[in-house]
N, CA, C and O atoms as a CHARMM CRD file, in Angstrom:
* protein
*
  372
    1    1 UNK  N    -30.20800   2.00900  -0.18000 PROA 1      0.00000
    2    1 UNK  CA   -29.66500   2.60400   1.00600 PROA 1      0.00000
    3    1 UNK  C    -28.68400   3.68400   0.59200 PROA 1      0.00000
    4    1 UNK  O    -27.83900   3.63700  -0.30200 PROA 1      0.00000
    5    2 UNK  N    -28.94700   4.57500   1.35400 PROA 2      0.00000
    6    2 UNK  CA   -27.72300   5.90700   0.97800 PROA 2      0.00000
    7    2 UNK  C    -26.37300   5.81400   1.57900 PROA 2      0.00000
    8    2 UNK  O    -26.20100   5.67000   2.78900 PROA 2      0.00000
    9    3 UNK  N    -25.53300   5.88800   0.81200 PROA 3      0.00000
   10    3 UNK  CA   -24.14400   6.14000   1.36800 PROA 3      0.00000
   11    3 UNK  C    -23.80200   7.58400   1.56600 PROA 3      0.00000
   12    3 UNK  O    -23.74100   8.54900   0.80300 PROA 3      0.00000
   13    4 UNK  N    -23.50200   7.32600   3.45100 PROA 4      0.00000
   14    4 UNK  CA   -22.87300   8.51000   3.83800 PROA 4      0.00000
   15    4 UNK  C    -21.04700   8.76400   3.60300 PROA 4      0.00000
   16    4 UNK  O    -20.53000   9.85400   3.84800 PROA 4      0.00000
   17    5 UNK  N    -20.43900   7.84500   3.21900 PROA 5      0.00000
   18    5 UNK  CA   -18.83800   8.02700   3.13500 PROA 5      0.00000
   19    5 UNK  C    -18.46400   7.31100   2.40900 PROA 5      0.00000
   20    5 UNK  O    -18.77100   6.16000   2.72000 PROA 5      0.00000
   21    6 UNK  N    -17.71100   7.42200   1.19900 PROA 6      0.00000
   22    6 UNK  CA   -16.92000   6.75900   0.41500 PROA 6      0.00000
   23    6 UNK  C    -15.71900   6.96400   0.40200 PROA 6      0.00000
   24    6 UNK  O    -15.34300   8.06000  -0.01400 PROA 6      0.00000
   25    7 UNK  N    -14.63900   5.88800   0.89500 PROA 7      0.00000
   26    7 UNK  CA   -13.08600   6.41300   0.58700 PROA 7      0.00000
   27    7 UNK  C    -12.31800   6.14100  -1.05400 PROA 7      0.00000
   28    7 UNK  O    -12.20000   5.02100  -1.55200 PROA 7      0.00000
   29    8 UNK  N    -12.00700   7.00900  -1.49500 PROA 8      0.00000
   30    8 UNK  CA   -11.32300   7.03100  -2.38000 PROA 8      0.00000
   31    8 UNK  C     -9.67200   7.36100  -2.46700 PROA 8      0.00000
   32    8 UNK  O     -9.12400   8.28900  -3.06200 PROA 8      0.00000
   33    9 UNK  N     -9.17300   6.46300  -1.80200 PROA 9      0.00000
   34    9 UNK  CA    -7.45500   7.15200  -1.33600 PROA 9      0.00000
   35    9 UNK  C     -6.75900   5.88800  -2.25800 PROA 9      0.00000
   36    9 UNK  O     -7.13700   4.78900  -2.66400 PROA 9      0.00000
   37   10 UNK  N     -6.04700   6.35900  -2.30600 PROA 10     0.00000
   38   10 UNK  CA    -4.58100   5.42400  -2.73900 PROA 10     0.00000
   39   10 UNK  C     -4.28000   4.44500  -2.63400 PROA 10     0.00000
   40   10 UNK  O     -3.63000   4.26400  -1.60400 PROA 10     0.00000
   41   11 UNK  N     -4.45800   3.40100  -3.37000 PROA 11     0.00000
   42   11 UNK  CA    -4.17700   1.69300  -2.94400 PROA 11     0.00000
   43   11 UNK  C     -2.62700   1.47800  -3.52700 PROA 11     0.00000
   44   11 UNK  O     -2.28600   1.71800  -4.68500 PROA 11     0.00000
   45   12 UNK  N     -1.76400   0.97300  -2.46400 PROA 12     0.00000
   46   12 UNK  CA    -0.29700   0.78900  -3.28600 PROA 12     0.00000
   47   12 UNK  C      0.00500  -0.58400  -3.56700 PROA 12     0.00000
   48   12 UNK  O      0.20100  -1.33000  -2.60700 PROA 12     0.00000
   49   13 UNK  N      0.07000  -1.01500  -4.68700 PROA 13     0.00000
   50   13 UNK  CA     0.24000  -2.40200  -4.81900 PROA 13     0.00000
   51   13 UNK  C      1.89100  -2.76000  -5.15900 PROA 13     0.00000
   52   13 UNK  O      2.69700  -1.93200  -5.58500 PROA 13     0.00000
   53   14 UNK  N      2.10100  -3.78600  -4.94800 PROA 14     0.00000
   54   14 UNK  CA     3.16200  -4.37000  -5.14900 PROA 14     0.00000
   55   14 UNK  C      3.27100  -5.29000  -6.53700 PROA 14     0.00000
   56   14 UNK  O      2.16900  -5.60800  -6.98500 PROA 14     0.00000
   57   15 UNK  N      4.41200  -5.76200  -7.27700 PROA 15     0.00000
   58   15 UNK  CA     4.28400  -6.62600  -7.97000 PROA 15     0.00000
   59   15 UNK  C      3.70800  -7.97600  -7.73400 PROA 15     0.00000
   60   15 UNK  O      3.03900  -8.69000  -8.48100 PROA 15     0.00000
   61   16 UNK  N      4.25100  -8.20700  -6.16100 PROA 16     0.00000
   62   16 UNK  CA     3.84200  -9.85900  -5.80500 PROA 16     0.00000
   63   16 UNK  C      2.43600 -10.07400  -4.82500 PROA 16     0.00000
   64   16 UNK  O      1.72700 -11.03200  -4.51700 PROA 16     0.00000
   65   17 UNK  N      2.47000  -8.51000  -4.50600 PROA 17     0.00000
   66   17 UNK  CA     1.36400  -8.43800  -3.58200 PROA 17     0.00000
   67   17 UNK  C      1.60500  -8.66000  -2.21200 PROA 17     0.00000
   68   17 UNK  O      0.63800  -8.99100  -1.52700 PROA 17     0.00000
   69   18 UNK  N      2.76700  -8.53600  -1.65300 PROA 18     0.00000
   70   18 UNK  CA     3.65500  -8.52000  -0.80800 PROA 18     0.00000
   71   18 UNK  C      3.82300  -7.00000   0.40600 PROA 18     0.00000
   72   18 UNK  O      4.41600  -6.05400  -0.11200 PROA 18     0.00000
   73   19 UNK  N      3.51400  -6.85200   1.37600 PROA 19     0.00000
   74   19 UNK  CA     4.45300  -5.85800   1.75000 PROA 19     0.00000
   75   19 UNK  C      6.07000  -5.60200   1.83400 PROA 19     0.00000
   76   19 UNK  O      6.89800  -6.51300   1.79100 PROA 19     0.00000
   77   20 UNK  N      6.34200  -4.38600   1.94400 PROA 20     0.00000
   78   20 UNK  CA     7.69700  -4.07800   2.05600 PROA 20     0.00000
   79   20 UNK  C      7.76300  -3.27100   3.04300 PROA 20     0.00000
   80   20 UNK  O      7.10700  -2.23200   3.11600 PROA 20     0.00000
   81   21 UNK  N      8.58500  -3.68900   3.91700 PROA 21     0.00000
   82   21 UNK  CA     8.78100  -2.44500   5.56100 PROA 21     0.00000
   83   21 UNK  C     10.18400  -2.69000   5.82200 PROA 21     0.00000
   84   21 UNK  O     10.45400  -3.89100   5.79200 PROA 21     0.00000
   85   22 UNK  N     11.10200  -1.97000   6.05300 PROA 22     0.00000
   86   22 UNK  CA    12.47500  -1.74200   6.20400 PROA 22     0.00000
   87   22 UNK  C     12.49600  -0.10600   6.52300 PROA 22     0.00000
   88   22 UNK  O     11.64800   0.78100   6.61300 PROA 22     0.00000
   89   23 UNK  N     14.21600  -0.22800   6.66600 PROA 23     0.00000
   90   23 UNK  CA    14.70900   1.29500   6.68600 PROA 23     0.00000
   91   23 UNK  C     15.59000   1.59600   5.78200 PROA 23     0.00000
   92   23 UNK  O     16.34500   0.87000   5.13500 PROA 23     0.00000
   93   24 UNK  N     15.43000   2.78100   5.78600 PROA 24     0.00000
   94   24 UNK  CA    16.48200   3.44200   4.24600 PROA 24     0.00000
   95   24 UNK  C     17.25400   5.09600   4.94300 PROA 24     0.00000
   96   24 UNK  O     16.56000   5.69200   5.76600 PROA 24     0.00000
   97   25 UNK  N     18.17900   5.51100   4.68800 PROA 25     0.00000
   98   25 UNK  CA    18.93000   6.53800   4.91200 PROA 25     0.00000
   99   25 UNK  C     17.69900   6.77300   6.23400 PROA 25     0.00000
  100   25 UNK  O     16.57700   7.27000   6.14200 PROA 25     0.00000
  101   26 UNK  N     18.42100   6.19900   7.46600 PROA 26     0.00000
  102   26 UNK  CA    17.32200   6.42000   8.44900 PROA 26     0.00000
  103   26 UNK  C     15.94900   6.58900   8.84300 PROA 26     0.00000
  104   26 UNK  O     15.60300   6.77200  10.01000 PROA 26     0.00000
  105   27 UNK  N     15.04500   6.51600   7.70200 PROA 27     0.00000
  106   27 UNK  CA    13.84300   6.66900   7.83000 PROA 27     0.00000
  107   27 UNK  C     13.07300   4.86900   7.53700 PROA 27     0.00000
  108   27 UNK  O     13.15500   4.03700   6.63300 PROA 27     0.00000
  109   28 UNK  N     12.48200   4.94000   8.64000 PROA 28     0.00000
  110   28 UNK  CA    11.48000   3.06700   8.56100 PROA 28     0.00000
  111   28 UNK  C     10.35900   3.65600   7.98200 PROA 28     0.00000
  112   28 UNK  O      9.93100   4.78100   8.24000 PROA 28     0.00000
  113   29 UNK  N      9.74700   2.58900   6.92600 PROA 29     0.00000
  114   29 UNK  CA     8.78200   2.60200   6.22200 PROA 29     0.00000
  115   29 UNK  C      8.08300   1.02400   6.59600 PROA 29     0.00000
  116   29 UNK  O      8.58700   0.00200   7.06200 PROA 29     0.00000
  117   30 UNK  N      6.67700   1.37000   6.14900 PROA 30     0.00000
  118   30 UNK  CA     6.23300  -0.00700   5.66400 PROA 30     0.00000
  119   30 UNK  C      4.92800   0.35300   4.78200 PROA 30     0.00000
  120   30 UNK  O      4.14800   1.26300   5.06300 PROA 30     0.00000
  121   31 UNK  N      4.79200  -0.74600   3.36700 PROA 31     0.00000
  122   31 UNK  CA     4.18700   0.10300   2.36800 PROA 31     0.00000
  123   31 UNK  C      3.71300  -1.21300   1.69900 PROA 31     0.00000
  124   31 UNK  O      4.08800  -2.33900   2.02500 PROA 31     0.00000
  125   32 UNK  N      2.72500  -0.86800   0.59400 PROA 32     0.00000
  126   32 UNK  CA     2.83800  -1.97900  -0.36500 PROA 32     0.00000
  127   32 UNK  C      1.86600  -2.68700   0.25300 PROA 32     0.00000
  128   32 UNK  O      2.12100  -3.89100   0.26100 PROA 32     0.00000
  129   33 UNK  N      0.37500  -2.25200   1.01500 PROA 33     0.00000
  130   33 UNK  CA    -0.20100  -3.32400   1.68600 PROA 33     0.00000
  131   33 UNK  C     -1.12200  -4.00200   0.70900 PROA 33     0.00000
  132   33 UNK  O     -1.81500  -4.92900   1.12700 PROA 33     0.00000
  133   34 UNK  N     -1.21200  -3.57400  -0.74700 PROA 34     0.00000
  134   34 UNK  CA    -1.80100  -4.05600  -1.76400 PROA 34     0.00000
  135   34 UNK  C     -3.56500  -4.39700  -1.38700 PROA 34     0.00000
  136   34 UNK  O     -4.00200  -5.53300  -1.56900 PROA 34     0.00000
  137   35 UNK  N     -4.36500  -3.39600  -0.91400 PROA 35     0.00000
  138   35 UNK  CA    -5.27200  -3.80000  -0.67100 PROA 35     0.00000
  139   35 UNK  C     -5.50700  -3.65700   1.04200 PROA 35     0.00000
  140   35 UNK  O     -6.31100  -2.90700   1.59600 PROA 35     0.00000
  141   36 UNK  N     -4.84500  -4.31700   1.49000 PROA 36     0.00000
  142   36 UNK  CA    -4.92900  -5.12600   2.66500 PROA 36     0.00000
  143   36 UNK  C     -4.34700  -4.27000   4.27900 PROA 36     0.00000
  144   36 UNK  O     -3.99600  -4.68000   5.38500 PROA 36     0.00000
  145   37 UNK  N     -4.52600  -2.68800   3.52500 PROA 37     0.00000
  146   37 UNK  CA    -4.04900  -1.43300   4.74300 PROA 37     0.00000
  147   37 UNK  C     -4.67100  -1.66000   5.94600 PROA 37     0.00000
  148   37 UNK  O     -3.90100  -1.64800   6.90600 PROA 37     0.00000
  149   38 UNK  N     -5.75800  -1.84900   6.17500 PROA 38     0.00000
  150   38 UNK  CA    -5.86200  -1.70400   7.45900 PROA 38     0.00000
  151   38 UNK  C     -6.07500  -2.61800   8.22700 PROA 38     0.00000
  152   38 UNK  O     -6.17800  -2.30000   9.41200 PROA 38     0.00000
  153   39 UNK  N     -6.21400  -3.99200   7.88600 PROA 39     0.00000
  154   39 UNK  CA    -5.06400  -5.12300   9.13200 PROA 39     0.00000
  155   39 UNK  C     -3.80200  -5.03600   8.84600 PROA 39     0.00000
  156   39 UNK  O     -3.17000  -5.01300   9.90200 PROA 39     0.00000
  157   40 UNK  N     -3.00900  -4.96500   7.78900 PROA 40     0.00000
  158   40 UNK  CA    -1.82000  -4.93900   7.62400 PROA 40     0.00000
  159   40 UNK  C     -1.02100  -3.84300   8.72200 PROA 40     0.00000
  160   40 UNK  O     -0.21500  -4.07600   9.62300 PROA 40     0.00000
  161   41 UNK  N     -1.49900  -2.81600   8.32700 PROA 41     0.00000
  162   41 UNK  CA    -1.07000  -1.32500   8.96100 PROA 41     0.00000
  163   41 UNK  C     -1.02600  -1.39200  10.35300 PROA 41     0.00000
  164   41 UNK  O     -0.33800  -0.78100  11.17000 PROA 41     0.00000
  165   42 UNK  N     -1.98200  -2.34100  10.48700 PROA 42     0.00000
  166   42 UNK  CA    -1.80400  -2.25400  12.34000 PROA 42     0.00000
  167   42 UNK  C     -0.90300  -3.63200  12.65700 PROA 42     0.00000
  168   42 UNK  O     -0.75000  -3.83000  13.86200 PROA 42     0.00000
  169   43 UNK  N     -0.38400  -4.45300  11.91200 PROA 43     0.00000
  170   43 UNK  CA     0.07900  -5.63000  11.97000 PROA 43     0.00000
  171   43 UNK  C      1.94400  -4.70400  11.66100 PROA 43     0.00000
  172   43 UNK  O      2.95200  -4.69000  12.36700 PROA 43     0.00000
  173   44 UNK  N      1.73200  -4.26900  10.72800 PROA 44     0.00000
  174   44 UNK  CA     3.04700  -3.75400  10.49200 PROA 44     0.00000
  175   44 UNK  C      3.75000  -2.65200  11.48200 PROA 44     0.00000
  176   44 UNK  O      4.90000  -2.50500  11.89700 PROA 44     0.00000
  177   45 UNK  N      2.52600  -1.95400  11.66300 PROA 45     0.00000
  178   45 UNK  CA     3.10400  -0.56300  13.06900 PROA 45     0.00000
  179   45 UNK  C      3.61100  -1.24900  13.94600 PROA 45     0.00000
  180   45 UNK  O      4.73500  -0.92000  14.32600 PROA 45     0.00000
  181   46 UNK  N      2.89100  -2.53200  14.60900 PROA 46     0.00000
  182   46 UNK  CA     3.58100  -2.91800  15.64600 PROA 46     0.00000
  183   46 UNK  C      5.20700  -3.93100  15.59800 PROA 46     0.00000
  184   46 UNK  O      6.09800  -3.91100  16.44700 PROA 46     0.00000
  185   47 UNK  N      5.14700  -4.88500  14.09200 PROA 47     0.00000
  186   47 UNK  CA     6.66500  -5.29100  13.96600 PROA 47     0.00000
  187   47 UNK  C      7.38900  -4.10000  13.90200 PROA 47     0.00000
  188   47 UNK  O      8.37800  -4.19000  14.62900 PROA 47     0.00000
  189   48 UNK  N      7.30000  -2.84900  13.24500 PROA 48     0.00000
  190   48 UNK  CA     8.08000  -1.61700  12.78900 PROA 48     0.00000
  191   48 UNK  C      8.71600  -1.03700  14.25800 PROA 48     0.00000
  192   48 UNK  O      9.88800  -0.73800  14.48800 PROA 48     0.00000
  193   49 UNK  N      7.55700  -0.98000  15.16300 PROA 49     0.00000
  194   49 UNK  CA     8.26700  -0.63400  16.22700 PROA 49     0.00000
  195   49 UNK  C      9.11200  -1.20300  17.16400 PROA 49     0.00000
  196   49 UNK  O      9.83600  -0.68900  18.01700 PROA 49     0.00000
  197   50 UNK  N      8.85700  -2.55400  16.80400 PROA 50     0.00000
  198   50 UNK  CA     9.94000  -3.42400  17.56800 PROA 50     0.00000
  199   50 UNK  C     11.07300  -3.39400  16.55400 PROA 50     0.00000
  200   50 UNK  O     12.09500  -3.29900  17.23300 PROA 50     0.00000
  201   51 UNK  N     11.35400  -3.42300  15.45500 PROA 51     0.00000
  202   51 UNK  CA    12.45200  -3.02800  14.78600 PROA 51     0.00000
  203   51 UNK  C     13.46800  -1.65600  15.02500 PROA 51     0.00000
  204   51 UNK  O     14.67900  -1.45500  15.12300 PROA 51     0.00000
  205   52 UNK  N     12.31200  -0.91300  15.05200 PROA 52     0.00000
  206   52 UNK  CA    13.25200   0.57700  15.98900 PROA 52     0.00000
  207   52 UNK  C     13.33600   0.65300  17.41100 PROA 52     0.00000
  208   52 UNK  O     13.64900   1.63400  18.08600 PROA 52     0.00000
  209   53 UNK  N     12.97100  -0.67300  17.85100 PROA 53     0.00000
  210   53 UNK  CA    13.22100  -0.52200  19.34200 PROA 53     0.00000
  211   53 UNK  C     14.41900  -1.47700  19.68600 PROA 53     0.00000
  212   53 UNK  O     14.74800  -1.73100  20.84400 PROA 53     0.00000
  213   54 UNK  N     15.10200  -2.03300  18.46000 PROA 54     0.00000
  214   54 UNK  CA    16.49700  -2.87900  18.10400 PROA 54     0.00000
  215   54 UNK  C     16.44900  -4.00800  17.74800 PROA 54     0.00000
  216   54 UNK  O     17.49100  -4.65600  17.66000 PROA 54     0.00000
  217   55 UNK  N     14.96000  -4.67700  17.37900 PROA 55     0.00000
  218   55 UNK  CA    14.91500  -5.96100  17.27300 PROA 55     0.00000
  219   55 UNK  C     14.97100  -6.12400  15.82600 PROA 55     0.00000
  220   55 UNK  O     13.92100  -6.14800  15.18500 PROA 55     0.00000
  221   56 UNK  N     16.03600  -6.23200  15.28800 PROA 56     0.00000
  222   56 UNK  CA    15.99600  -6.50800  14.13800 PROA 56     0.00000
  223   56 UNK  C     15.13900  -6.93300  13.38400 PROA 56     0.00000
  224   56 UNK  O     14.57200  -6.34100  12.46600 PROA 56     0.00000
  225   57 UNK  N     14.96200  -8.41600  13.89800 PROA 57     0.00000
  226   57 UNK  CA    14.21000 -10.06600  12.88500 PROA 57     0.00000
  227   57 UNK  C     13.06900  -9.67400  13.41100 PROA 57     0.00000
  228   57 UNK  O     12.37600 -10.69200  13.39600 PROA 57     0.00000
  229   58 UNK  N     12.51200  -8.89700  13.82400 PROA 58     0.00000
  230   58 UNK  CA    11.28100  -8.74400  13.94200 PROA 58     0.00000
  231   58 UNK  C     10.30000  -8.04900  12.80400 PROA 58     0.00000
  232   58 UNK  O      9.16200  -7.64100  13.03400 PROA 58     0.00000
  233   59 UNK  N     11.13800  -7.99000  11.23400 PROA 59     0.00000
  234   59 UNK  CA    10.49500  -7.78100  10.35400 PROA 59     0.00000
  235   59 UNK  C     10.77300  -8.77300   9.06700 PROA 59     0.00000
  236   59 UNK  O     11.72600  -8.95600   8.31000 PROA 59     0.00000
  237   60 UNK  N      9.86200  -9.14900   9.16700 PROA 60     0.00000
  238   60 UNK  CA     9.46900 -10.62100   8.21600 PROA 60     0.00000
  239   60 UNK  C      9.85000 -10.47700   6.60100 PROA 60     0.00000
  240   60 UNK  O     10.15000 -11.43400   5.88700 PROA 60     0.00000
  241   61 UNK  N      9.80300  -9.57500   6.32200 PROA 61     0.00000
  242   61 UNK  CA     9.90300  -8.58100   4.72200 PROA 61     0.00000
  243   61 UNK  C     11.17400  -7.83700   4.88300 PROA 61     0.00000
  244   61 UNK  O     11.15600  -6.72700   4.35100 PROA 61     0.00000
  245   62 UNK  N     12.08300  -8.11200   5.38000 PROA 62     0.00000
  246   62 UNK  CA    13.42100  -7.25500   5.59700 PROA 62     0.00000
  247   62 UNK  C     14.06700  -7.77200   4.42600 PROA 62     0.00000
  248   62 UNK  O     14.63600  -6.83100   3.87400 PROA 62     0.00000
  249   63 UNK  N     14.22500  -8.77800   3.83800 PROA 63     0.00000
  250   63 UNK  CA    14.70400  -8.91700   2.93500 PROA 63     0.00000
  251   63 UNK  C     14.06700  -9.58400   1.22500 PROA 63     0.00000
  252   63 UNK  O     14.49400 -10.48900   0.50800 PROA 63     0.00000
  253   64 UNK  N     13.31900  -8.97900   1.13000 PROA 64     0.00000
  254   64 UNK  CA    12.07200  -9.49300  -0.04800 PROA 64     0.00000
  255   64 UNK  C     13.21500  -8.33700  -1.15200 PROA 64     0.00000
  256   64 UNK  O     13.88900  -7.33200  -0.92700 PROA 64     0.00000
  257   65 UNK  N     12.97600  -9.02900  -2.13800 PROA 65     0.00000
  258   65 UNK  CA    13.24900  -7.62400  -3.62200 PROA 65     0.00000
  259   65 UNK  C     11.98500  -6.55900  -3.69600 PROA 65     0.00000
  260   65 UNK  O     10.92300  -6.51400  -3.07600 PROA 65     0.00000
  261   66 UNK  N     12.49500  -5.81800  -4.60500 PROA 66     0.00000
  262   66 UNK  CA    11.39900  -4.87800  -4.87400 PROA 66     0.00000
  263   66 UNK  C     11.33900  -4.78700  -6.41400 PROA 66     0.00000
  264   66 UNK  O     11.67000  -3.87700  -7.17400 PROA 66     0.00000
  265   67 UNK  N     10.68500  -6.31400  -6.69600 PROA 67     0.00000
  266   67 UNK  CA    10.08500  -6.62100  -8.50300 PROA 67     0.00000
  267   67 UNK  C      9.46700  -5.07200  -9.43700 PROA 67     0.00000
  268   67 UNK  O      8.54800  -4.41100  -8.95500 PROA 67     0.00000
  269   68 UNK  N      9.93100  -4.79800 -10.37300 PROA 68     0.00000
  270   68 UNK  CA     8.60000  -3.84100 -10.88500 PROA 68     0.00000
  271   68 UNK  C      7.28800  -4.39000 -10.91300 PROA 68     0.00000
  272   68 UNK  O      7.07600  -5.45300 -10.32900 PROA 68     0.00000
  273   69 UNK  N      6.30700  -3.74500 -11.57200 PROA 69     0.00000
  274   69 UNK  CA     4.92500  -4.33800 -12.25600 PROA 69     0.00000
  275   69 UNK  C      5.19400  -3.61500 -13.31900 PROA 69     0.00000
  276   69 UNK  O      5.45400  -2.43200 -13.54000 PROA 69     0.00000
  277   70 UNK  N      5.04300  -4.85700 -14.10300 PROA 70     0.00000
  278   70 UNK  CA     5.24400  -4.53300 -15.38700 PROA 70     0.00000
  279   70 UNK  C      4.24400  -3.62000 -16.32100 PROA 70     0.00000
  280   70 UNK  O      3.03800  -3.44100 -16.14500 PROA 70     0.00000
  281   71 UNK  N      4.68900  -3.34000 -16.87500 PROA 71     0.00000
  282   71 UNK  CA     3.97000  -2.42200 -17.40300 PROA 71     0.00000
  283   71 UNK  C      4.23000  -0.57600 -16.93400 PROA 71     0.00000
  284   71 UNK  O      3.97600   0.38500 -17.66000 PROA 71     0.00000
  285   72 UNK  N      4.72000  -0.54400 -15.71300 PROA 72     0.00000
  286   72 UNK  CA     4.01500   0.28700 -15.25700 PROA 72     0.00000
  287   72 UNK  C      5.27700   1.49100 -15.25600 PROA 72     0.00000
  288   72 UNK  O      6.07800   1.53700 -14.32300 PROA 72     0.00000
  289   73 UNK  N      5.33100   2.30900 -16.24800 PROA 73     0.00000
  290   73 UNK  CA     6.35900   3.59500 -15.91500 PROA 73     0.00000
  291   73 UNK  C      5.99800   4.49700 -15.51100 PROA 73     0.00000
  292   73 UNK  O      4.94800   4.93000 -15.98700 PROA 73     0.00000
  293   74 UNK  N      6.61100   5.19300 -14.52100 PROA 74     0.00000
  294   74 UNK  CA     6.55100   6.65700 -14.35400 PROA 74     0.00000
  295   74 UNK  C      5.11900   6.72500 -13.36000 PROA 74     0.00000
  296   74 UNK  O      4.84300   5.83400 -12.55700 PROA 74     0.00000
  297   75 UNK  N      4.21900   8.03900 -13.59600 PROA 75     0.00000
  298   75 UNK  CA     3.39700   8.30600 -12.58800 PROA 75     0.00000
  299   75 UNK  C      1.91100   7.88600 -13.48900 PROA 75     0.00000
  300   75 UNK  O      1.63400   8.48600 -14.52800 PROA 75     0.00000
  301   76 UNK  N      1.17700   6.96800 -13.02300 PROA 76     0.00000
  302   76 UNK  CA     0.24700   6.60000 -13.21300 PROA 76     0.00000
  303   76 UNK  C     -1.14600   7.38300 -13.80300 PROA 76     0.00000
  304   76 UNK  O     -2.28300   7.29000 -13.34100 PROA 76     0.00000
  305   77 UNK  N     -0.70600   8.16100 -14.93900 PROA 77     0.00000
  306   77 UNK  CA    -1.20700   9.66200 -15.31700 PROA 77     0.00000
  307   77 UNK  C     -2.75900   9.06400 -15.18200 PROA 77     0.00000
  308   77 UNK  O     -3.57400   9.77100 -14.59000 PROA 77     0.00000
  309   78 UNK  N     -3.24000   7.60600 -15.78700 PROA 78     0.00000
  310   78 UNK  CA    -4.46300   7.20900 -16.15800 PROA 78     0.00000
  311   78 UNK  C     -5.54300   7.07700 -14.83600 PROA 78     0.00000
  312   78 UNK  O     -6.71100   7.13100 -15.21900 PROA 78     0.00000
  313   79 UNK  N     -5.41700   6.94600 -13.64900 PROA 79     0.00000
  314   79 UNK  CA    -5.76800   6.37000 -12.47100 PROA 79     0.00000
  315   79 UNK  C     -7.17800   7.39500 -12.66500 PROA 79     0.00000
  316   79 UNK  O     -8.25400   6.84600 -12.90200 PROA 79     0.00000
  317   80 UNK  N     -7.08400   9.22400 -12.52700 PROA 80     0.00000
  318   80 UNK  CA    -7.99400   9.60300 -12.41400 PROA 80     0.00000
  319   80 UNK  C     -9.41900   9.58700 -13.67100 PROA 80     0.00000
  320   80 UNK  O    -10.64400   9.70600 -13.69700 PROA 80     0.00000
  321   81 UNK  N     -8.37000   9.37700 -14.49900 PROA 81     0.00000
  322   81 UNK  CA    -9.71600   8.45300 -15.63700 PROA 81     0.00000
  323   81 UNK  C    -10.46300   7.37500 -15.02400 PROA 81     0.00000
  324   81 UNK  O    -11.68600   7.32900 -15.15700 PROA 81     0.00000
  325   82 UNK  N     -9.86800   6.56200 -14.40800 PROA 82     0.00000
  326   82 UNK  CA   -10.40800   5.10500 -14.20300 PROA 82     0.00000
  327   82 UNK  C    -11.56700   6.03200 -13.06900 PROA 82     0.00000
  328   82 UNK  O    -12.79000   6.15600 -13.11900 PROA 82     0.00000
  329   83 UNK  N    -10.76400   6.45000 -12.30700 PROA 83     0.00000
  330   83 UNK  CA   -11.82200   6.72100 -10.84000 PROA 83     0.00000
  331   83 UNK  C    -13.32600   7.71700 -11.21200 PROA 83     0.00000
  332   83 UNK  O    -14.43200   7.76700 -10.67300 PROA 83     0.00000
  333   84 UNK  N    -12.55400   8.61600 -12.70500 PROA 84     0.00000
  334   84 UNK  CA   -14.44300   8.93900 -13.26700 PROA 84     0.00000
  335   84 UNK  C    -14.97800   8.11400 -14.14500 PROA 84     0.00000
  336   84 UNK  O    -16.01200   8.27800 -14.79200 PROA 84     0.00000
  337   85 UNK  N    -14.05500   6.98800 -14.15400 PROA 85     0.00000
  338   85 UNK  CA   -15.07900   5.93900 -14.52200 PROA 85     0.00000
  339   85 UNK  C    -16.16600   5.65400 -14.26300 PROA 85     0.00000
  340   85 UNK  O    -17.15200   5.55900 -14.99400 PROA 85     0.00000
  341   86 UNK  N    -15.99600   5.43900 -12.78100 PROA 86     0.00000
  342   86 UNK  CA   -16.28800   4.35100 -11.68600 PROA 86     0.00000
  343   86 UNK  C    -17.20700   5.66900 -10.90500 PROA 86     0.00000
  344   86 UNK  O    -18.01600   5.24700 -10.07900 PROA 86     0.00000
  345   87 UNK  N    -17.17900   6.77400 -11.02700 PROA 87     0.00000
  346   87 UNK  CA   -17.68700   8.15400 -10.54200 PROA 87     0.00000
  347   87 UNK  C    -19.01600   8.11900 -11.23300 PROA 87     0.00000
  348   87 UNK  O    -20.09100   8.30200 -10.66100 PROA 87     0.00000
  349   88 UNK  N    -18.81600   7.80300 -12.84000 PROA 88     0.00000
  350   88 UNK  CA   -20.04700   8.12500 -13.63000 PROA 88     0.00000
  351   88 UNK  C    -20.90300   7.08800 -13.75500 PROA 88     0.00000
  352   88 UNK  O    -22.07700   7.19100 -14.11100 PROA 88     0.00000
  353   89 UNK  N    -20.18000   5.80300 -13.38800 PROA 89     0.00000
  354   89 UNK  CA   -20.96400   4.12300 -12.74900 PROA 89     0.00000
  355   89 UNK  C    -21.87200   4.94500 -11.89200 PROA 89     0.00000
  356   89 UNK  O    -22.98200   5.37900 -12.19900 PROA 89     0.00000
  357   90 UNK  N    -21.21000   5.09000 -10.74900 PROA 90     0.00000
  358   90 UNK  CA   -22.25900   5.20200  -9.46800 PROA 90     0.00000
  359   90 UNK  C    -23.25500   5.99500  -9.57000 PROA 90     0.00000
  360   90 UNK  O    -24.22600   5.89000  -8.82100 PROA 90     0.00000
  361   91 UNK  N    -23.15600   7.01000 -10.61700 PROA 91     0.00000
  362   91 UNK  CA   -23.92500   8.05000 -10.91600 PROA 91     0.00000
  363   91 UNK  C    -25.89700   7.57900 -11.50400 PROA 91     0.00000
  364   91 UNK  O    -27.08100   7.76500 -11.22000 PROA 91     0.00000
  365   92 UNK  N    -24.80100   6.76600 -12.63500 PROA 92     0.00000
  366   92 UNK  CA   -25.73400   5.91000 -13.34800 PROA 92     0.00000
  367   92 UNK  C    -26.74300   5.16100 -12.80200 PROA 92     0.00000
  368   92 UNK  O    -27.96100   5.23800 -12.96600 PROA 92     0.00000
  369   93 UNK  N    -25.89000   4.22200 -11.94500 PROA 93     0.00000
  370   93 UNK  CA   -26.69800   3.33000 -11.36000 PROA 93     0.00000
  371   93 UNK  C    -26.74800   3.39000  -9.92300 PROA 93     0.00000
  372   93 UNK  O    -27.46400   2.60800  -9.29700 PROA 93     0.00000
């Protein structure tokens, strides 16, 4: 069967595999869905907005750390290697 669309975007993982959603110098985030963006994303938009709508405890991850992953410094120079990895896989087979 032919594939008409492949996404290839950005997966952000966490150390624990955890999200993280809070606010920082005024700006709310929520990030880190490790996989799991698009139930998460719609699970998180809606606590996020009850958080900026004053409800504090309405974000479950307000107070989690933010562990490294080990290993991992700086900007992930290797990623687009891996992805023509996985480019010259599909090619192949």
């Amino acid at each position: 069967m032919k594939v008409d669309y492949c996404w290839g975007g950005m997966v952000d993982l966490t150390a624990d595999r955890l999200p993280r959603a809070g606010e920082h110098d005024g700006i709310f985030y929520a990030m880190g869905y490790s996989g799991h963006g698009t139930q998460m994303a719609v699970h998180m938009g809606e606590r996020m907005a009850r958080v900026m709508g004053g409800e504090r405890d309405a974000n479950p991850w307000a107070d989690l750390a933010w562990p490294p992953v080990p290993g991992h410094l700086g900007k992930p120079w290797f990623l687009p290697l891996v992805g023509l990895y996985y480019r010259i896989q599909d090619i192949l087979h």
